[in-house]
N, C-alpha and C positions, 0 to 999 in steps of 0.2 A: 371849318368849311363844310358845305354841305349841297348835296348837288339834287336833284328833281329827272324825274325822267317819266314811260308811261309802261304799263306791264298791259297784259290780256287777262278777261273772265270777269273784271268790275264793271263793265263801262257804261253806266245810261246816260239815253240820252231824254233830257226833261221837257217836256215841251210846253209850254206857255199859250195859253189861248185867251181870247182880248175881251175878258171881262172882272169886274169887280175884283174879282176871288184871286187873283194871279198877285199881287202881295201877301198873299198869305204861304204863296211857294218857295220863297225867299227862304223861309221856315223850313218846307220840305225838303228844299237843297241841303241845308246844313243838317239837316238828320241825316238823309242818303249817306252824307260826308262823314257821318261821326259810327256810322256803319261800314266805312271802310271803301265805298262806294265814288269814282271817278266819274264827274257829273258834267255833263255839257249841255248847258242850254239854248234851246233853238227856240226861239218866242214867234209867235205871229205877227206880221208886222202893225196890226190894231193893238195887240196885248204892249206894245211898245207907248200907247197912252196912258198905261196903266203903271207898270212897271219897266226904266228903259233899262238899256243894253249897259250902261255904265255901270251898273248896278249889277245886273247878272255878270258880268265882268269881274267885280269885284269879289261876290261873294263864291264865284265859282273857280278862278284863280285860269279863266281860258277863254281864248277869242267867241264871241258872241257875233252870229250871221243869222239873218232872217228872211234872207233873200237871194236865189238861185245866183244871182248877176252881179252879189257881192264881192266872190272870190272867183270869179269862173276859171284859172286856171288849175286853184286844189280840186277840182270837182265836188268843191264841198258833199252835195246831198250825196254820191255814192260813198265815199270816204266815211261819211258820217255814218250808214245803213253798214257801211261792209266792220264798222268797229264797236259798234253797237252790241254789247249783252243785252241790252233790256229797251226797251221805252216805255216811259212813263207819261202822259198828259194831264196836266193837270194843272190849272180849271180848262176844259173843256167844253168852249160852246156849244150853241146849238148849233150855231154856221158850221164851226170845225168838224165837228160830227155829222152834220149833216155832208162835209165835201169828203173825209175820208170814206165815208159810207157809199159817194159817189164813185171813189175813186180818182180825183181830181187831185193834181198835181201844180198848185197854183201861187204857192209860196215853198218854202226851203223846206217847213217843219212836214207838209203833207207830200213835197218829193223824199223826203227820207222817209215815210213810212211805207210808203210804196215801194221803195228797193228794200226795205228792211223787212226778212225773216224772222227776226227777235221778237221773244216774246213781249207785250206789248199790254198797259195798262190803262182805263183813260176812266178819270174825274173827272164828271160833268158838271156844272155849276151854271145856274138859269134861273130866272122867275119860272114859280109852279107851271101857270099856262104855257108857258114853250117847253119843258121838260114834258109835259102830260098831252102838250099837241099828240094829235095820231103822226104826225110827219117826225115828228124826234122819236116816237115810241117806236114808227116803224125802220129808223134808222138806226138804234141803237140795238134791236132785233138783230139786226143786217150784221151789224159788226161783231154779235155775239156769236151768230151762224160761223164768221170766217176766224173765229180762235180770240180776239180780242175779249177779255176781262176789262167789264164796264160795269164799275160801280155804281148802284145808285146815291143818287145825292140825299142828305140830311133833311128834315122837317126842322123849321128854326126859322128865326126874323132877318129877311134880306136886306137890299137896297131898299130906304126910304123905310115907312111901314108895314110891310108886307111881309105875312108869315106862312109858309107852308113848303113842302116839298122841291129841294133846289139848292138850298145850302151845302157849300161845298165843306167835305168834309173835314173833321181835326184830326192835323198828322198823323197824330197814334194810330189813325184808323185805317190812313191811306198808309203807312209802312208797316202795320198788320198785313194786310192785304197786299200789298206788294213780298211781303218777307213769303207769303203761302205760296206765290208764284216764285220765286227767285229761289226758295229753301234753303239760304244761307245760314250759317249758324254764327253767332252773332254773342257768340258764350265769353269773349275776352275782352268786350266792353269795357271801357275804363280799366282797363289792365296799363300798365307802363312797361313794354317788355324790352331789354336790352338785348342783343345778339352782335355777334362775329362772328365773322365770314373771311376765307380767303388763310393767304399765308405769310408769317412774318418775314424778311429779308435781314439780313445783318450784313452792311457792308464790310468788304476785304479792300479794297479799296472804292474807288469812282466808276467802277468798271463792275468790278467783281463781285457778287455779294454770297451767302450763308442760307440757302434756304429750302424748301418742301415741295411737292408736287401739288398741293391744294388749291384748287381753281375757285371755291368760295361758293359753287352750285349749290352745298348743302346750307348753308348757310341764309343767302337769298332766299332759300325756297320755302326755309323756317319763315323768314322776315315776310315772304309773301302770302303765306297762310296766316300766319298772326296778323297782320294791318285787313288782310280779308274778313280776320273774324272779329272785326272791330279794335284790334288791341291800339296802342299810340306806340308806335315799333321805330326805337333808333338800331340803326345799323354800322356797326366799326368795321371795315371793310380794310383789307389786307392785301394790296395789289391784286385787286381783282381785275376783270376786263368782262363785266358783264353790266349788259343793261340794268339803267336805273329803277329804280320801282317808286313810281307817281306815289304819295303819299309817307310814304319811309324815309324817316331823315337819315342821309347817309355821310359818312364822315370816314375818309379815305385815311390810312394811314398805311407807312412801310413799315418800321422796326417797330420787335418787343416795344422799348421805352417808347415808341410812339403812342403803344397800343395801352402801353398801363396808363400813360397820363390820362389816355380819354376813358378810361374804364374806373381810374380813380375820380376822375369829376362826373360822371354821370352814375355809380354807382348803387348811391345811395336812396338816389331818389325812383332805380324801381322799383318791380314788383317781382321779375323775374329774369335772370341772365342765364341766358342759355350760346354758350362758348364754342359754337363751330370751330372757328377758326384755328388750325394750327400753328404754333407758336415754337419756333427756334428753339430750339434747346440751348445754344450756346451761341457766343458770340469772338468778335477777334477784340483780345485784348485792348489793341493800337490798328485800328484801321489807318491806312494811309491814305493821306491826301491827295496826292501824288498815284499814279497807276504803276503797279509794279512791275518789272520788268521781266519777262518769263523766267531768265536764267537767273534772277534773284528768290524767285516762287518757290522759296524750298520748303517751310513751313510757313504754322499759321499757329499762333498760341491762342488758345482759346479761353475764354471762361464760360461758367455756366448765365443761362439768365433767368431775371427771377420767377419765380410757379405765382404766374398771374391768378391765377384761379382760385390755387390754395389761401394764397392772402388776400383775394376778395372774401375767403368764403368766413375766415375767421374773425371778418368782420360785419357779416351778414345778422340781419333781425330773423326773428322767430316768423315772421310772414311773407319773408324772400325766399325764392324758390331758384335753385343753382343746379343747371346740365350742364357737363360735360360730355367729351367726345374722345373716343380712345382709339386710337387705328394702332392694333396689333398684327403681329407675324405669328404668334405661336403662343397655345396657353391661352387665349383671347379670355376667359371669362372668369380665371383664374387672375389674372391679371387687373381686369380691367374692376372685378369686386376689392379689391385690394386699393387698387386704384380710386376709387369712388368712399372707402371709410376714408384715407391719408386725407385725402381734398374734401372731405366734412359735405359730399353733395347730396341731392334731393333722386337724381336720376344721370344716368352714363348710359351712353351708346355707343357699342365699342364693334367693330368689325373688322375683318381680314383685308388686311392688304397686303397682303404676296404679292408678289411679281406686278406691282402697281396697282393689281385693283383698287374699283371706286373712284380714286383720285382722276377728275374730270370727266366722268362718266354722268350721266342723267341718271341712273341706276345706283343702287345701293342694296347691302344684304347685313346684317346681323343682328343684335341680340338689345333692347333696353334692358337694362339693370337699376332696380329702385332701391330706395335705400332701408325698406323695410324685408331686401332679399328678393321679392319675386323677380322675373325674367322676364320677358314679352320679345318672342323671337318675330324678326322681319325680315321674311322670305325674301326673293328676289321681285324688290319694289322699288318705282320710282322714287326719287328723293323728296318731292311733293308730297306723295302716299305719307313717308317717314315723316315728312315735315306735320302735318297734321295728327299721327299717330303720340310723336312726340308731346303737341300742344296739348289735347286730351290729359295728358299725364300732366301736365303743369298746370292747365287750368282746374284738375280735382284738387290737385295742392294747393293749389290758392286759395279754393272754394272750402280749405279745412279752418277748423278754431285753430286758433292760436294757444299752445297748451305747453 
């Protein structure tokens, strides 16, 4: 099972303008997408001759509006400007350009650019003669003056016979140029990254269960840097209670055994598993079915459970890249090196938790340990920070020969 939900820092919105070139965005959406990018399209209501809403629908996986009086109770156009990272337009009339240039507020796509502060990109797409008019040359001027990025269009064969100055551009070109504005880095590309998050529970009974203080922040927040930085990120999540993250397959589970079944069928097919999650040490023999009754609760016989990690790892390729997490009390790095040869890993991140630190904190402090010895201490930094500090380190690993 797997659930969908939406995070902040991805989020454009694509705008669609009503000519020719607007099936070729169809294209643009899915690259935006495969850079990790949460895409909603707002199309013009003429671009809907071109390319319609069933379509953007489809290929964007989210309600399609083109008109203020569509939804007027979500306030779409605010809603839309107030969650907006970026806007991109593209193809870009002459009309379209010419009414944001006016400021005109006259369909969905040019009320949201007006409420929206976000940086903002527009591909323009036209016969030569309306690109080269003075009235688009001095409109497009306009929009340069007030922070918009307005690309010029292509030299190339348009609508019918006609060659020159107007052709909208090929992808690679417009998410060049959007990647220099946006400065995403975009390095785990076709990576397949596995993570867990969160903490295991071992029932004692129906009631009762075995289990950690791990709230799964750090975990998520790896998962949210990697799908940012292009990777395809599933997430094994361990009673957590945190928002889902739009584009991360997420796959809830309670117990250990819950957590090895999914780590055994998806483990092979990535590239890198990186083990947030805290995991039970031990489990009750004979959980009961039945709730126990206090003055019964005398003991509890335990056994161990099994080192998920260690036996992923002995069965890991020469091109799989395996972190751990080590929360120690004492000895932290002494430990946690120790720790990191037994479980055969690539990289451990091991920090102090005395007196509960870290555990559900937004914050985090300690030490990466690689397996070729070196250290990389992390000061007192957000788990975000950590979370991309981490990735760097797996994706140089990745980025090695296979020897």
């Amino acid at each position: 099972m797997s659930r969908s939900g939406s995070s902040s820092g991805r989020e454009v919105i694509l705008g669609i303008g009503g000519g020719i070139a607007a099936y070729k965005s169809c294209d643009l959406l899915r690259r935006l997408q495969e850079y990790g990018f949460l895409v909603t399209v707002v199309p013009t209501p003429a671009s809907l001759n071109f390319v319609g809403a069933t379509t953007w629908e489809a290929l964007s996986g989210r309600p399609v509006l083109s008109e203020v009086w569509q939804d007027v109770p979500s306030v779409a156009h605010i809603n839309l400007a107030n969650r907006a990272d970026y806007i991109l337009i593209g193809p870009a009339t002459a009309d379209l350009i010419a009414r944001i240039a006016q400021g005109r507020a006259d369909d969905l796509l040019t009320n949201v650019v007006l409420a929206s502060g976000a940086p903002k990109l527009i591909v323009p797409a036209m016969h030569p003669q309306m690109w080269l008019n003075p009235s688009t040359v001095a409109n497009v001027e306009t929009l340069r003056e007030r922070g918009f990025i307005v690309m010029a269009p292509e030299v190339g064969r348009l609508t019918g016979s006609d060659v020159g100055q107007g052709r909208f551009p090929e992808t690679a070109k417009i998410i060049e140029q959007f990647q220099e504005i946006v400065g995403w880095n975009s390095d785990l590309l076709g990576y397949r990254l596995l993570i867990t998050a969160g903490g295991t529970r071992e029932p004692i009974d129906p009631v009762r269960f075995i289990g950690n203080r791990s709230s799964g922040k750090q975990g998520y927040a790896v998962a949210l840097a990697a799908v940012t930085r292009g990777a395809r990120v599933q997430l094994i999540a361990a009673n957590c209670e945190l928002p889902d993250i739009e584009g991360v397959e997420i796959i809830p589970v309670e117990t250990t055994a819950d957590m090895a079944r999914e780590l055994d069928e998806r483990f092979f097919e990535c590239d890198a598993l990186i083990m947030c999650a805290a995991v039970a040490d031990a489990r009750p023999v004979r959980p009961s079915i039945e709730k126990i009754k206090k003055n019964e609760l005398e003991s509890i016989e335990l056994e161990p459970n099994p080192d998920l990690l260690a036996s992923l790892a002995a069965k890991k390729s020469l091109s799989q890249v395996l972190v751990g997490f080590a929360a120690e009390t004492q000895d932290h790095l002494e430990n946690a090196a120790q720790k990191l040869l037994r479980k055969n890993l690539d990289l451990l991140y091991v920090n102090d938790v005395s007196g509960g630190a870290i555990f559900g904190s937004d914050m985090t402090r300690g030490t990466i340990i690689t397996r070729d010895g070196g250290e990389i201490v992390v000061s007192e930094a957000s788990k975000d920070t950590l979370a991309n500090v981490l990735l760097d380190q797996v994706n140089f690993r990745l980025s090695l020969p296979n020897v």
